[in-house]
C-alpha positions as CSV (number, residue, x, y, z in Angstrom):
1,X,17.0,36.0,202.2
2,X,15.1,38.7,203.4
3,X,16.9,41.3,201.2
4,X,16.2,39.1,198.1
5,X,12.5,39.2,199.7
6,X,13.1,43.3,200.1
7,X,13.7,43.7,196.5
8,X,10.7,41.2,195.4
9,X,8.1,44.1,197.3
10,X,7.6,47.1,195.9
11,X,8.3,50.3,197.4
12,X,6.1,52.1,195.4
13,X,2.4,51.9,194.8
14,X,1.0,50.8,191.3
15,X,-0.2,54.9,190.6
16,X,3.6,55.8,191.7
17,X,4.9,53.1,189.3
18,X,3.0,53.9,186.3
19,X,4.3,57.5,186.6
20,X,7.6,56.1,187.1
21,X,6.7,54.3,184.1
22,X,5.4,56.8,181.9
23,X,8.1,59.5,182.9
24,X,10.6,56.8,181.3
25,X,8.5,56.0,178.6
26,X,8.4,59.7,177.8
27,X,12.2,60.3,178.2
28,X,12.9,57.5,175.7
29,X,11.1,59.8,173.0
30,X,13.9,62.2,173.8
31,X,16.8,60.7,174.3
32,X,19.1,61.6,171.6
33,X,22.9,60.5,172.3
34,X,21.8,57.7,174.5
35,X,19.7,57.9,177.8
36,X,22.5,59.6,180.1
37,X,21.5,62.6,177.8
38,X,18.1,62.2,179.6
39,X,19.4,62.5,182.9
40,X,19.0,65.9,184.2
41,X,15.1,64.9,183.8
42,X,15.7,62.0,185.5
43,X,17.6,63.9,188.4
44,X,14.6,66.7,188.7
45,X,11.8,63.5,188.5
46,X,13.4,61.0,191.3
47,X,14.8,63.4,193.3
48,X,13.8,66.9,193.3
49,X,10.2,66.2,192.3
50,X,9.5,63.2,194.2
51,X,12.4,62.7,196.3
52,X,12.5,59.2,196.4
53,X,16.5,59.3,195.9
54,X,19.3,62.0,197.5
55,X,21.3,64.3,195.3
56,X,24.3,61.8,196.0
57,X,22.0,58.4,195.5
58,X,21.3,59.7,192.1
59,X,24.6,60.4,191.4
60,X,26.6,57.1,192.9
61,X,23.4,55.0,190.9
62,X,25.1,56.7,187.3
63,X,28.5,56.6,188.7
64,X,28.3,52.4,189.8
65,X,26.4,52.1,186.5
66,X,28.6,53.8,184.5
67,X,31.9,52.0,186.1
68,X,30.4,48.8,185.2
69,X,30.9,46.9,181.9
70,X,28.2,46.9,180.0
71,X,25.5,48.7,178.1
72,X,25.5,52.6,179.0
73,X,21.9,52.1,179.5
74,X,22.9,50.7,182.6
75,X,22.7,53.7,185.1
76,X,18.3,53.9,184.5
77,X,18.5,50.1,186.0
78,X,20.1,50.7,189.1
79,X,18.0,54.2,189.2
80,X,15.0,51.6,188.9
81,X,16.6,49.9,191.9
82,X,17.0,52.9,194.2
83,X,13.7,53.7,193.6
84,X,11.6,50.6,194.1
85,X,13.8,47.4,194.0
86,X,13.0,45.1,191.2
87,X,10.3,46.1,190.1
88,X,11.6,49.6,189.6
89,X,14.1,48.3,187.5
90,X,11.5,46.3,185.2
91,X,9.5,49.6,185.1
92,X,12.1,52.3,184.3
93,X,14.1,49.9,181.8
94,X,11.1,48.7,179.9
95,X,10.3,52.4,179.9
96,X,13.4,53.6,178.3
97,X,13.9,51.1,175.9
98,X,10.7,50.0,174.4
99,X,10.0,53.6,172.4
100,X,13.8,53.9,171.7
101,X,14.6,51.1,170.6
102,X,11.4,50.7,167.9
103,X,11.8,54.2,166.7
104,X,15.4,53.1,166.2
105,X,14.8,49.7,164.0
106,X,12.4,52.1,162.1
107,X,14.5,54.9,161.4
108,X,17.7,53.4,161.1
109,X,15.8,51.5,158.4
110,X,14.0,54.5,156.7
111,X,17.4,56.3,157.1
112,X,19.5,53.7,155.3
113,X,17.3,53.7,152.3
114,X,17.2,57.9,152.1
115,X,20.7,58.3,153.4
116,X,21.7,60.5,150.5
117,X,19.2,62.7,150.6
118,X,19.5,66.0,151.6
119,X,16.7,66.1,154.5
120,X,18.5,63.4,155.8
121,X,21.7,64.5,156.0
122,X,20.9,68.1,157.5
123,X,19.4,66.1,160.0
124,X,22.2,64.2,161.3
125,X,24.2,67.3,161.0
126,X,21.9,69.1,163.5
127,X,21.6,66.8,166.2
128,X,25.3,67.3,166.9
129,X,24.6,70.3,168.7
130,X,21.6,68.9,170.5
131,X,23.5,65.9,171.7
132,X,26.3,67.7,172.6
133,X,23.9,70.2,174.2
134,X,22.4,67.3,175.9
135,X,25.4,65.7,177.8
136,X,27.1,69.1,178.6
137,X,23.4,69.5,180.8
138,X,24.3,65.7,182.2
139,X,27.7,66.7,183.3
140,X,26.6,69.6,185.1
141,X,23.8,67.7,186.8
142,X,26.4,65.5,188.1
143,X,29.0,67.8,189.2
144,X,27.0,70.3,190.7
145,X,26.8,67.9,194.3
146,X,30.8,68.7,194.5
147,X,30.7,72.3,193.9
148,X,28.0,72.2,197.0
149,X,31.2,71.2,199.5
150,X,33.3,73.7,198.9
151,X,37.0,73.4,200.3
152,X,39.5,70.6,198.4
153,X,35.8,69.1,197.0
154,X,35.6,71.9,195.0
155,X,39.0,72.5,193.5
156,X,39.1,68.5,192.9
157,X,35.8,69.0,190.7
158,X,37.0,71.8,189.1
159,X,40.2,70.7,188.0
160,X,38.6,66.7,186.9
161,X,36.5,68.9,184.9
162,X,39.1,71.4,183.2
163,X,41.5,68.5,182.9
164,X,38.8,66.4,181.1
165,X,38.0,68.9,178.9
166,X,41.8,70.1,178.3
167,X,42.6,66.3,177.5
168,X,39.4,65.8,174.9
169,X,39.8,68.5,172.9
170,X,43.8,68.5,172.7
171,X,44.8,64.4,172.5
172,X,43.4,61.3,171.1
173,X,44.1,60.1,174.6
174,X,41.1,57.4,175.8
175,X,38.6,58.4,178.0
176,X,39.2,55.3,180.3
177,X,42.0,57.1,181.6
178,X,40.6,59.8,183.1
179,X,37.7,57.8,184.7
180,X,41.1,55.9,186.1
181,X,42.1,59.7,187.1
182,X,38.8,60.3,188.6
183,X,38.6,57.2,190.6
184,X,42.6,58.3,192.1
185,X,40.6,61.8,193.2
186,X,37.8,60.1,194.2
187,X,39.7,57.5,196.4
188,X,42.1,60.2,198.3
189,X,39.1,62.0,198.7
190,X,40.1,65.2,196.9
191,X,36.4,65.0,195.3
């Protein structure tokens, strides 16, 4: 009972929460390929900014998020959590989601009517780069803890890392399998 009463309190006061808020709000505008795209800006807010999570809160909260069925979405909740219990998850996922997912409906519907077009098109075509630009930053944000170790952490990050790529760009293999290959590294504690 008392944990359940834990959560119900805010860690945070109400000035800390609107930031909180309005840092989410804000990353919404910008994330393009999904929110873990926004997460290095996530990392510097919550932790090296405000410190209200460690390097390895931040990245267990992605990790348990993204290990979990569900929306991708996920990670900013339990982020929310880590920060300031309930109410930090109300805060950070209204925050990411209400700009996003209007701008989405809106465009989406714009986009369908114009798709031919060829301002349209050369859009898509160059937010490739920028997503891919994007999670390549969110990767490194969460490996760089491991390459802090040294020693077998190191190696173990290094070759998850080459091996992921090597598999990606050479097989049609799914990438379930080497989350299932990361959790094996993970669990003899190679990583």
């Amino acid at each position: 009972m008392s944990t359940l009463l834990a959560a119900l309190v805010p860690r945070l006061d109400a000035l800390q929460l609107l930031g909180l808020f309005g840092h989410f709000l804000m990353l919404s505008c910008l994330a393009i390929g999904g929110a873990i795209a926004t997460a290095p800006d996530m990392h510097r807010y919550v932790v090296d900014e405000h410190h209200w999570l460690t390097d390895a809160q931040f990245t267990s909260s992605v990790a348990i998020a993204q290990a979990a069925p569900g929306p991708n979405v996920l990670f900013v909740a339990v982020i929310g959590w880590n920060v300031a219990g309930l109410v930090g998850v109300l805060v950070t996922m209204v925050g990411i989601l209400a700009p996003s997912t209007a701008m989405s409906l809106w465009a989406s519907r714009w986009g369908a009517r114009r798709r031919e077009t060829r301002g349209v098109r050369a859009f898509t075509s160059g937010m490739t780069p920028l997503t891919i630009g994007l999670l390549l930053a969110t990767g490194w944000v969460l490996a760089e803890p491991y390459f802090k170790g040294g020693g077998t952490r190191q190696l173990g990050a290094l070759g998850l890392i080459v091996l992921s790529i090597v598999v990606m760009l050479k097989t049609r293999l799914s990438p379930i399998w080497l989350v299932g290959i990361g959790a094996i590294v993970g669990a003899l504690g190679w990583v």
